[in-house]
FIPAPA-129367 format. One line per field, with one value per residue (C-alpha): residue number from 1; residue in one letter; x, y, z. Coordinates in pm, whole numbers. Layout:
REM FIPAPA-129367
num <- NUM ...
residu <- A ...
px <- X ...
py <- Y ...
pz <- Z ...
//
This chain:
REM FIPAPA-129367
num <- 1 2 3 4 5 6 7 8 9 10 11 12 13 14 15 16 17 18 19 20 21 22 23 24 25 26 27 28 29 30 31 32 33 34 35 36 37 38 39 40 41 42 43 44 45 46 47 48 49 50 51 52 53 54 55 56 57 58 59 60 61 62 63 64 65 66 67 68 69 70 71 72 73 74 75 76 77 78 79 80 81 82 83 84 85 86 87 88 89 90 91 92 93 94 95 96 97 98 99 100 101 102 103 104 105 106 107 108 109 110 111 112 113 114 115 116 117 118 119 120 121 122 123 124 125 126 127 128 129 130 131 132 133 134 135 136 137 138 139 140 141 142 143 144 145 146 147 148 149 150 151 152 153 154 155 156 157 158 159 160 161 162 163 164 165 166 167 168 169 170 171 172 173 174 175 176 177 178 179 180 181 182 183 184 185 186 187 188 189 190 191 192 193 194 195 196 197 198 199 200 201 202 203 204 205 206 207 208 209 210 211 212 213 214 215 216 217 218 219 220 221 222 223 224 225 226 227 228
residu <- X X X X X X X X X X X X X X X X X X X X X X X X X X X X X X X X X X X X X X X X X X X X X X X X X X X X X X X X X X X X X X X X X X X X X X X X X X X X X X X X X X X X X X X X X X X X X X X X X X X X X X X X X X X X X X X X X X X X X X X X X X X X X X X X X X X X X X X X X X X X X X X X X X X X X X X X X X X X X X X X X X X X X X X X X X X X X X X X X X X X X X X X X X X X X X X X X X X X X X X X X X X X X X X X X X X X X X X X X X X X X X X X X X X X
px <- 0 342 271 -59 -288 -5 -159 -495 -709 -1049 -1262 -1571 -1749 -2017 -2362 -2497 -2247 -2016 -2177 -2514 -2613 -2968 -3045 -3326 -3462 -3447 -3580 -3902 -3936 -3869 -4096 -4386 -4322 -4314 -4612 -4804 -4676 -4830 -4481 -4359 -4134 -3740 -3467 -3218 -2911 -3038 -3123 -2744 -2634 -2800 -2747 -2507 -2552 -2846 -3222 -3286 -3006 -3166 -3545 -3467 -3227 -3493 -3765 -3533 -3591 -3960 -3940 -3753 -3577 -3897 -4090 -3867 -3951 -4289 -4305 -4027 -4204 -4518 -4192 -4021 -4301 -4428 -4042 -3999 -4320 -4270 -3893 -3967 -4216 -3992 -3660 -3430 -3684 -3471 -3189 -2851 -2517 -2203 -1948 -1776 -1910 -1968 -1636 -1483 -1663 -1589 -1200 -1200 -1327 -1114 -825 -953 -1064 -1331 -1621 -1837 -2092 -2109 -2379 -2547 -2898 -3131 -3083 -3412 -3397 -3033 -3090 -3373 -3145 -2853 -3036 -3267 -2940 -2733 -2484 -2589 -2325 -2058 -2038 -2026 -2109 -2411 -2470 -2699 -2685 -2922 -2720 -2538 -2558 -2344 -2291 -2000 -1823 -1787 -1532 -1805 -1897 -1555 -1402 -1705 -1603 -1322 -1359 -1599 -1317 -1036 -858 -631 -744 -422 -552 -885 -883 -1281 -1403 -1596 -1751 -1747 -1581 -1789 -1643 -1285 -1301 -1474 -1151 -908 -1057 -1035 -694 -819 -641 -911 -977 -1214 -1410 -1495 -1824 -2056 -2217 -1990 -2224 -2185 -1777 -1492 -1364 -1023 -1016 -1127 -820 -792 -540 -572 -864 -970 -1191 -1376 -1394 -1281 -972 -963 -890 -643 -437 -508 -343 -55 51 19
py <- 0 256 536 467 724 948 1259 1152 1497 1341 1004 856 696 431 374 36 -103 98 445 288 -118 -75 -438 -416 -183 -395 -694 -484 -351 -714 -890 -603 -706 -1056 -1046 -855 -1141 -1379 -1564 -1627 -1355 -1423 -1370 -1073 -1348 -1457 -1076 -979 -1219 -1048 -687 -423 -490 -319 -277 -510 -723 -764 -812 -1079 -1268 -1215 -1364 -1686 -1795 -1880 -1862 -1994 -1740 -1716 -1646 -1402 -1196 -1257 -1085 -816 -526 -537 -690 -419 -137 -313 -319 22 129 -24 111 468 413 296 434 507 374 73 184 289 408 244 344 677 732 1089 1152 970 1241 1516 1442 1360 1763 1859 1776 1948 1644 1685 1380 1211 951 712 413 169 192 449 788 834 632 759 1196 1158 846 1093 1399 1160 1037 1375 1294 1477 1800 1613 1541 1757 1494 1198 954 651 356 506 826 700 453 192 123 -22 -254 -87 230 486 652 699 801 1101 1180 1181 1438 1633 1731 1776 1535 1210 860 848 1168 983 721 488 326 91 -278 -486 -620 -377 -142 -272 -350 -37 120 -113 -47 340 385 511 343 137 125 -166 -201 -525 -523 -494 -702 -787 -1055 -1354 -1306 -1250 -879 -1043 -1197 -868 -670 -380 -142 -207 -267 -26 -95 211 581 742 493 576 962 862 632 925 1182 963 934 1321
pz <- 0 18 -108 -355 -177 -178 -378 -378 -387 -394 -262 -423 -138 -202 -22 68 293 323 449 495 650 444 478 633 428 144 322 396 15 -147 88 40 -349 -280 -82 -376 -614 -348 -258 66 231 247 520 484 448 140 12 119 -114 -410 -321 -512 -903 -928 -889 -1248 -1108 -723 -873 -1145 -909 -637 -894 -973 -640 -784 -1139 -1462 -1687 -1901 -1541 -1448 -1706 -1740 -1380 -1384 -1448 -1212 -950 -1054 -989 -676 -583 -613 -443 -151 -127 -160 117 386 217 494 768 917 754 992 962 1014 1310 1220 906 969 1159 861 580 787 850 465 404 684 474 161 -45 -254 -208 -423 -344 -621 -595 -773 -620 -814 -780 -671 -375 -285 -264 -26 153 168 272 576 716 721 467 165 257 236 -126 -485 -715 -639 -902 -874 -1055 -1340 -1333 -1622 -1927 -1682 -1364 -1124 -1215 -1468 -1464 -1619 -1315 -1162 -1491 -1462 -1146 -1204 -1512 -1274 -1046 -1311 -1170 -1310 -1111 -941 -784 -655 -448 -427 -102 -105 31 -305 -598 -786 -614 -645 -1020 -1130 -971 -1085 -1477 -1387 -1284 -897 -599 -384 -20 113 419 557 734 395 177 -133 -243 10 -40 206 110 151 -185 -366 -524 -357 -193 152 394 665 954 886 697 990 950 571 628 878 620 335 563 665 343 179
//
């Protein structure tokens, strides 16, 4: 890890599981959708292993517990809307943060780096997420995962951000909970910090690539400053 955050003017933070343990809001939404759909509720263990690729990504796999591909699909888009419903409702409801989150933002600004929260959950669901839990002043730049034509893994959104600042990926280090978070990084040129208490589908964060893994964000601004 020598000397790869040194330089780093800028951090693009992620949401779910990292800032955020939602879990338990999306057990309520998916169960309120499967209840609609008339199939039995599920436990949050088996929704944790599904989260982070996306809303499409979460519903479909969410709908193969049930259904065959050609089921799936047949029932995506009133899963989809029922989905959605029932998350707005409750968005942010049973939702927490994670230990010294907010000390963790606010020694990031304290030493002049410029934050952006970049997530794959909707944008719609994420402003009103940020803004409810106190963290919407931290950061310049919000994208959600239909923000832009692709989402993490892919490097789209940190390349943006990346342009949004003026800055070259060496200069902007991601933090994150998943792969998704790791590779999008990795494909971007941005050093990567991981934390270890998210969801990163089912997976130990210790076999994702990344540059180091710190117990928290307040931990993360420590590390950043010890090395510029």
């Amino acid at each position: 890890m020598a000397g790869v955050l040194a330089g780093v003017r800028a951090a693009i933070i992620d949401l779910d599981g990292t800032m955020l343990h939602t879990m338990p809001d999306f057990h309520v939404a998916i169960n309120g959708m499967r209840a609609e759909l008339d199939l039995a509720p599920i436990a949050q263990e088996r929704i944790a292993l599904m989260v982070g690729k996306g809303s499409e990504n979460l519903i479909r796999s969410v709908l193969g517990l049930d259904w065959d591909a050609a089921g799936v699909e047949a029932k995506f888009d009133a899963a989809m809307d029922a989905y959605q419903r029932h998350y707005l409702s409750i968005n942010g409801d049973y939702s927490t943060l994670y230990p010294d989150v907010i000390e963790g933002l606010a020694a990031l600004k304290a030493q002049g780096l410029r934050l952006a929260c970049v997530t794959n959950k909707p944008i719609a669901f994420t402003t009103p997420l940020l803004k409810l839990k106190g963290l919407d002043g931290f950061f310049e730049v919000v994208y959600g995962g239909d923000s832009l034509p692709r989402k993490k893994p892919d490097p789209l959104p940190l390349q943006t951000v990346c342009a949004d600042f003026g800055l070259p990926p060496a200069q902007v280090v991601a933090i994150g909970d998943s792969s998704n978070d790791a590779q999008a990084a990795r494909a971007a040129g941005c050093p990567v910090l991981t934390v270890p208490y998210g969801y990163n589908h089912g997976q130990s964060i210790h076999e994702t690539d990344s540059d180091g893994i710190v117990a928290t964000l307040l931990e993360a601004a420590r590390l950043i400053r010890s090395q510029n």
